[in-house]
Structure formats: structure tokens, C-alpha cells
C-alpha positions in Angstrom: -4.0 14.9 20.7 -4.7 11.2 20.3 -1.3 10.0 21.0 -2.2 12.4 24.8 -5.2 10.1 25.6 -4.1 7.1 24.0 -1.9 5.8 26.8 -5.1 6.4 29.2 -7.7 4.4 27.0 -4.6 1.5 26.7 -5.2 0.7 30.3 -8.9 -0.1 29.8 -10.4 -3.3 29.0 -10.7 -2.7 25.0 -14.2 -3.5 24.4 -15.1 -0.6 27.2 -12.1 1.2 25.9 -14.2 1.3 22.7 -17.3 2.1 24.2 -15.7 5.2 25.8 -14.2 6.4 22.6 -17.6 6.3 20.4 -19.5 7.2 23.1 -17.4 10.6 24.3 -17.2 11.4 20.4 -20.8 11.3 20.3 -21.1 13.4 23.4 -18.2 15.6 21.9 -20.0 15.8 18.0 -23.5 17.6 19.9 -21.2 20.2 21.2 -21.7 23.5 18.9 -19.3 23.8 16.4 -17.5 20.2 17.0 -18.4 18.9 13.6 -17.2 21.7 12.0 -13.9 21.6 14.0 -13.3 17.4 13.3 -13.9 18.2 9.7 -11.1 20.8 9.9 -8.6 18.5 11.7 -9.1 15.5 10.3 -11.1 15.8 6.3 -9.2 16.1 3.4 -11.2 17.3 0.4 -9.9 16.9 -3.2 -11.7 15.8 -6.2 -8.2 13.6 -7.1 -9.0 11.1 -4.0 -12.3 10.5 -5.6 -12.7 6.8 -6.9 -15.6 4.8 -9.3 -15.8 1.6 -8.0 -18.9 -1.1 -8.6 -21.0 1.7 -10.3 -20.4 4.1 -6.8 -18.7 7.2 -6.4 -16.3 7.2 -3.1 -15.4 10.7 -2.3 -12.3 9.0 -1.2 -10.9 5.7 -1.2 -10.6 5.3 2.4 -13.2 3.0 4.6 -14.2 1.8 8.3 -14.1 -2.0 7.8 -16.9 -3.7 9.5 -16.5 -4.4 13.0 -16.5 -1.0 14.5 -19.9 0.3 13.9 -21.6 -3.3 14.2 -25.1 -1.7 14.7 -24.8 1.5 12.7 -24.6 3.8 15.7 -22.0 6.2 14.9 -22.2 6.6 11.0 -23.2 11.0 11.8 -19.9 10.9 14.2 -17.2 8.9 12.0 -17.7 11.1 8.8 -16.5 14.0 10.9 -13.2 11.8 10.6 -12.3 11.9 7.2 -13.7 7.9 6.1 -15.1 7.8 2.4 -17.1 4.9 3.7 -18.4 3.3 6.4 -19.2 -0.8 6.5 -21.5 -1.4 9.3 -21.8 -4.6 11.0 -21.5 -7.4 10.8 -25.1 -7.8 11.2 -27.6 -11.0 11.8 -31.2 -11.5 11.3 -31.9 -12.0 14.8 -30.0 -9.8 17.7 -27.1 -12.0 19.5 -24.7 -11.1 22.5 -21.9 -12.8 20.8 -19.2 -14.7 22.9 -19.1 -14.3 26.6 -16.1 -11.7 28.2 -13.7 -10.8 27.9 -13.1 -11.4 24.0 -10.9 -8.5 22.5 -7.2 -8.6 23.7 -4.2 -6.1 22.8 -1.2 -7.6 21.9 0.7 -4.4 21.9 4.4 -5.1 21.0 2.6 -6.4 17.9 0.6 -3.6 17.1 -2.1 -5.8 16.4 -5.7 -7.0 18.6 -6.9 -10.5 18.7 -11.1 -10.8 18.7 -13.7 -13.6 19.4 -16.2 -11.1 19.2 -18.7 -13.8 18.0 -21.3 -11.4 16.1 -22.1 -9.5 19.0 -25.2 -7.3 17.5 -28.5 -6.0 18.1 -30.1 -7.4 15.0 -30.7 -6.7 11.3 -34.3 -5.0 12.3 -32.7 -2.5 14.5 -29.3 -1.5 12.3 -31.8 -1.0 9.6 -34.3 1.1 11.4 -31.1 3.4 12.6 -30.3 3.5 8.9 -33.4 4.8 7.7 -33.8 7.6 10.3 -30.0 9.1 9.6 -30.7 12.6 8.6 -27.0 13.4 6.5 -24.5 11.0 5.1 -22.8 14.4 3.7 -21.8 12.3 0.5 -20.8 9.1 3.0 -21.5 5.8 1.0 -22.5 2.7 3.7 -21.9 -0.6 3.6 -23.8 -3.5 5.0 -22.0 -6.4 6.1 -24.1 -9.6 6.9 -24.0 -12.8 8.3 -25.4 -15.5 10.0 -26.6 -16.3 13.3 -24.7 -18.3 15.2 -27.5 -21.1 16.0 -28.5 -21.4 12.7 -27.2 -24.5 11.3 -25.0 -24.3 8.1 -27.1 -25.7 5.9 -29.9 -23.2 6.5 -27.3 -20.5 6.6 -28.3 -18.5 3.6 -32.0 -18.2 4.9 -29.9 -15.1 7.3 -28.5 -13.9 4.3 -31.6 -13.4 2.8 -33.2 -12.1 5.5 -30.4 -9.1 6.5 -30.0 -8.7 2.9 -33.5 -7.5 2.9 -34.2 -5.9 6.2 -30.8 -3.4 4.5 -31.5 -3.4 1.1 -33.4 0.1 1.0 -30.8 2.1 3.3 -27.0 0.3 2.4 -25.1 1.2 -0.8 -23.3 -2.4 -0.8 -23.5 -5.4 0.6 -20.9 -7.6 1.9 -21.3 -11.3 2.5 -19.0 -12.6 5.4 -18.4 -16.2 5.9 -14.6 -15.7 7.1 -15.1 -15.0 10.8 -13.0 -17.5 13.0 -15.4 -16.3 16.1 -18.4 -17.9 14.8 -18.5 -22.3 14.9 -18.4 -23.7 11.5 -18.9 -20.3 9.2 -15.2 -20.7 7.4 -17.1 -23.8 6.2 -19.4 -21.9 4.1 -16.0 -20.7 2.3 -16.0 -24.1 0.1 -17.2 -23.7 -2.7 -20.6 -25.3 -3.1 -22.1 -23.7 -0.3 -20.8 -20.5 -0.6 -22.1 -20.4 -4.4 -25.4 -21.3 -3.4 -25.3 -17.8 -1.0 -24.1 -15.9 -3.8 -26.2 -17.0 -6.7 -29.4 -16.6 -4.4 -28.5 -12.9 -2.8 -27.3 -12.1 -6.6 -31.2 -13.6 -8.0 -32.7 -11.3 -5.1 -30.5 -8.4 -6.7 -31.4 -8.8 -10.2 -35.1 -8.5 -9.7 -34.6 -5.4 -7.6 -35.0 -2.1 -9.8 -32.0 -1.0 -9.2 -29.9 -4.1 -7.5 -26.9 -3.6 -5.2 -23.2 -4.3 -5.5 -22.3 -7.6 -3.4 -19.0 -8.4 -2.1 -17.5 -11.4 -0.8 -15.1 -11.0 2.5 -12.3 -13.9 2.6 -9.8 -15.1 5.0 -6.4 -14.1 4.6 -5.6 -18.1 5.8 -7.3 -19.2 2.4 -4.7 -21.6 0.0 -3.8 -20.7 -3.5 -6.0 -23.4 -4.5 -8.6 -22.0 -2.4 -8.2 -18.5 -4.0 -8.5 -20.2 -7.1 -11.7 -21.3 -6.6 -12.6 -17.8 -5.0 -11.5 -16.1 -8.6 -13.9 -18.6 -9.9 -16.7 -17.9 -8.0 -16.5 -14.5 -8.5 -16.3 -14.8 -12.0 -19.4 -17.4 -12.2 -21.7 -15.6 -10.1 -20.6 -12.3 -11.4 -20.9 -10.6 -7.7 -19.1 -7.1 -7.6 -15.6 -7.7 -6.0 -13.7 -8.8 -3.3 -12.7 -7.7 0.2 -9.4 -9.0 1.4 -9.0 -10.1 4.1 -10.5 -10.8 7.2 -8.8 -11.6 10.2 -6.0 -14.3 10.6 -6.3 -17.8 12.7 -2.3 -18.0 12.2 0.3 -17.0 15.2 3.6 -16.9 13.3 5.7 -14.8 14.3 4.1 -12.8 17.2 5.8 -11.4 19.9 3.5 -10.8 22.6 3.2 -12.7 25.4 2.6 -15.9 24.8 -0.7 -16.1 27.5 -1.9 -13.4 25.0 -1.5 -14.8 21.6 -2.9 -18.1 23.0 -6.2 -16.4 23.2 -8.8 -17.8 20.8 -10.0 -15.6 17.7 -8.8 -13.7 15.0 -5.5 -11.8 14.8 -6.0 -8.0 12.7 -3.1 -5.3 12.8 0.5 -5.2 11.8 0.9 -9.1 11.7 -1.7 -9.2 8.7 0.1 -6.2 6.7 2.1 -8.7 4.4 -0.4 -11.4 4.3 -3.1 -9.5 2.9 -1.6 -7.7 0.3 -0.1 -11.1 -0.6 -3.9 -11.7 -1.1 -4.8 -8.9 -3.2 -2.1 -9.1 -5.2 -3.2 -13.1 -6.1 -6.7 -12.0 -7.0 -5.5 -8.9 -8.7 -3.2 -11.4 -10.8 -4.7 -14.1 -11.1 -8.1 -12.8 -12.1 -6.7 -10.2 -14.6 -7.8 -7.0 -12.7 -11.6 -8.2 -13.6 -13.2 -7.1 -10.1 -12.6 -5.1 -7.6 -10.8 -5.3 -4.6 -11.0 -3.7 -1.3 -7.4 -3.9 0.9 -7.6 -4.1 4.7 -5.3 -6.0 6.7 -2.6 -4.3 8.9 -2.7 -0.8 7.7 -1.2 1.3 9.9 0.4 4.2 7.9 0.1 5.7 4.2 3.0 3.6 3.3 1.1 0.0 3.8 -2.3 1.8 2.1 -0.4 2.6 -0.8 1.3 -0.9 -1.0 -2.5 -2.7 -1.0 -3.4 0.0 -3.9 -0.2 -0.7 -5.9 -1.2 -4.5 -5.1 -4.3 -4.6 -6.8 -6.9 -2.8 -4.4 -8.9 -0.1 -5.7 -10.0 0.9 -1.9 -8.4 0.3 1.5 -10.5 0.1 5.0 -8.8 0.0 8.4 -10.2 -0.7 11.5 -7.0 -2.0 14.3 -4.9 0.9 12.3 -7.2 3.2 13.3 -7.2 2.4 17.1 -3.5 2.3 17.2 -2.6 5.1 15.4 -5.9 7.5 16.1 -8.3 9.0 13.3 -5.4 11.6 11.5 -4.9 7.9 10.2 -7.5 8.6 7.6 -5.6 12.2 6.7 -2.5 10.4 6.3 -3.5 8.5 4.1 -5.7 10.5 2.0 -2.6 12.9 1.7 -0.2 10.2 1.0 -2.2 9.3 -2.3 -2.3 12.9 -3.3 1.5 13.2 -3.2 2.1 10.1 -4.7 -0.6 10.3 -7.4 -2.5 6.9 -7.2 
């Protein structure tokens, strides 16, 4: 069915080519017995796909990355497709329209999308309120994927932290603290390591005096050096927050095919061009840091082949977000059946 309409949503604009799709599928989800019928298609329930990660149960190992649902709109309507979890945002304190239009482009004979999104979001207040009111997560776990506003200088930067780490902390089953988007000026810098300890050790000092505190990740860039990577294992390590997700998207334009006005466009590359480099990524935490977190894998996965490559890698869970639009929601089905037949 997907691969029918697919050529007709490919000739819109993609931000209003995404609007269309979550929009019609909540239309569609209201309809009597659609839910029922997009659990039928596209679910696939087995007590082997279930996975213990961070101290939370995953009815399976497959996610939404952050980026799709930025304002936690759609949760009810993507877990009729299958997704263990869901990470909304990213989110900021206050509501920003992100970067002006047009800022998501299809590179096609690549497989892949390149973004300048910029944080586009209604706010931390508002993602929140949505979260409290949602009626059935039907065994869905939620993550909450923060950052910063963009006119907030650097050095006051973990001020938004705390603040959306807050406004979520009563209606998200993780956190996730991203400071590797390429679309917002100067965040990458908070990757270095002093800063980016300082946000760790005072989200983890909020946790610890909650009754019953959150897991926190960390999302990276899959540009980072081995050096760099180093010092993530170390941070990890030191400020003993839950795990990793790897990666983000990619500033790098090796080896794309597209044309050449297209991959010129600023922002950050995701799809089939991030495949290798990510699990390049997981597999250096995975190694280097002896297995001691977690990782979740996304980056390029377009098939159960490249899911099971970022679990053999080191990942304990995969999300997929360009995948997804490219290949339709049975993506999640595939995948889920692919582990099942090959018994990870």
C-alpha cells in the first residue's frame, strides 16, 4: 500500500509531505475499527522481541527517533505501527519556529534527507501538557528528547536543560540530552567535554533527588573523532548517565550522489549515507567501553539487515526515522520479524 502513495507524497514539499501523512493517519486512526486494523498489518507481538534496557521494559526493541513527533502529537497514532518506543522532540523550554523555509530536502538517489530543521517546536509547556492528557500508551514507553533554545547563549545553556527536564519529568520514561544538532548555531560546542559534563552532572543531581529518577541519555554526532569518543566513554562513565544514542545526523558529504545543488544544502544528512558510519560508532563505544552502557543504533536503517548489523555492533535498541519515510511503516514489521528469525 505504501509503496502506491509513496510516489504521490514524493512530489510534495517534504515538511508538508509530512504534515499530510500524520495528519491523514490521524484522520484515518478515528475511523471505527482503524486501530484495530493498523495493529493487524503492521504489530508483531512476541514476548522474544521483548528487551530490559536502563531498568525499562521495551515490548520491542524498535523506536521513532526524535524528530518526527517533535511536539508529542501522534504518540495514540504511531503505536498502531508497530514502534516499541517513541522519542518525542526535540523539545525547548520556550516554543521556536526553527529555521526559516524550506529546510528539509530529499536527496533521493541517496536514499537519504538532509534537515536544518533548527528546533522547530511548540515548547516544553505544551509537549508536556499533551503528555499528561494521553489516555493509552498500550505498553508504549516515551522518550523525551531536550534541548536548548536557540537564543540562549552557550554558557547558559543548561538553564534549558533544566527547565524541559522538568516541565517532562512526570510524563517521559527517559530523557535524552541532545547537543549534536548541526541546525542549531554553536550547540556541537556543548559536545566538549567540560560543558557538556556540567549538563550531565546537573540533570543527573536533579535525578538523584527524584523518588524515583529517570534514565538519561546522551545523543552524539556520528562526525565525532576517536579521541572525541574517547572522552564520550569517559563521560559516560564519570557521570554514570544511562547510555548512549548513536548517532545523530552527519555534517559530512562524502560520497553522495544527488545533485550537487541538493547536497550543497545546509544541515544534517540522515538515511543510507549514515548506515556504515553509525554502526562504526556503536561498535567503538561498544568496544571501547566494554559493553558497560547501553546503546541505542539509528543511523541509515532502512531494512532488517542494517538493524541487525547496529545490534550485532553493540546496540541493545535501534530507532529509525528517514528509514521509515522511505521504506513506509511495514519497516517496523520487518524488522521486528527479522530478529525473530535470526534470534538476537
Amino acid at each position: 500500500m505504501y509503496k502506491l502513495v509513496k510516489p504521490i507524497f514524493f512530489t510534495m514539499n517534504p515538511e508538508m509531505a509530512h504534515h499530510k501523512v500524520t495528519s491523514g493517519l490521524n484522520v484515518f486512526s478515528k475511523i471505527w475499527g482503524a486501530k484495530q486494523l493498523l495493529n493487524a498489518i503492521f504489530t508483531v507481538e512476541d514476548p522474544r522481541l521483548e528487551r530490559e534496557v536502563f531498568g525499562l521494559k521495551f515490548k520491542n526493541p524498535v523506536g521513532l527517533a526524535a524528530g518526527f513527533d517533535k511536539n508529542a502529537e501522534y504518540i495514540s497514532d504511531m503505536t498502531n505501527l508497530g514502534f516499541g518506543f517513541i522519542e518525542i522532540g526535540t523539545v525547548t523550554p520556550k516554543p521556536q519556529p526553527g529555521n526559516d523555509k524550506p529546510r528539509m530536502f530529499r536527496l533521493v538517489p541517496d536514499e537519504a534527507l538532509i534537515n536544518r530543521m533548527g528546533f522547530n517546536n511548540q515548547g516544553a509547556d505544551v509537549a508536556a501538557n499533551r503528555l499528561k492528557n494521553l489516555k493509552d500508551r498500550k505498553g508504549l514507553l516515551i522518550g523525551g528528547n531536550i534541548g536548548k533554545n536557540k537564543v540562549t547563549p552557550n554558557e547558559e545553556a543548561v538553564n534549558d536543560y533544566i527547565y524541559c527536564f522538568n516541565a517532562l519529568f512526570d510524563y517521559v520514561d527517559y530523557f535524552v540530552v541532545n547537543v549534536s544538532s548541526p541546525n542549531t548555531p554553536g550547540l556541537r560546542d556543548l559536545q566538549e567535554k567540560e560543558p557538556l559534563k556540567n549538563i550531565l552532572n546537573t540533570l543527573q543531581d536533579l535525578n538523584k533527588a527524584k523518588p524515583a529518577p529517570k534514565p538519561i541519555l546522551l545523543k552524539i554526532a556520528p562526525d565525532l573523532t576517536d579521541n572525541q569518543l574517547d572522552d564520550i566513554v569517559e563521560i559516560v562513565m564519570e557521570t554514570q548517565i544511562a547510555g548512549v544514542i548513536a548517532t545523530n545526523t552527519t555534517i559530512s558529504r562524502e560520497g553522495l550522489k544527488s545533485q550537487q545543488e541538493l547536497t550543497q544544502e545546509a544541515g544534517g544528512v540522515s538515511g543510507r549515507p549514515l548506515t556504515k558510519r553509525s554502526t562504526e560508532v556503536i561498535r567503538y563505544l561498544s568496544e571501547k567501553s566494554n559493553k558497560a552502557f547501553p546503546i541505542i543504533g539509528v543511523g541509515g536503517i532502512h531494512s532488517a539487515k542494517d538493524a541487525i548489523e547496529k545490534l550485532d555492533a553493540g546496540a541493545s535498541l535501534v530507532q529509525v526515522y528517514t528509514g521509515f519515510i522511505y521504506e513506509g511503516p511495514g519497516l517496523i514489521a520487518n524488522i521486528c520479524k527479522g530478529i525473530l528469525q535470526t534470534g538476537r
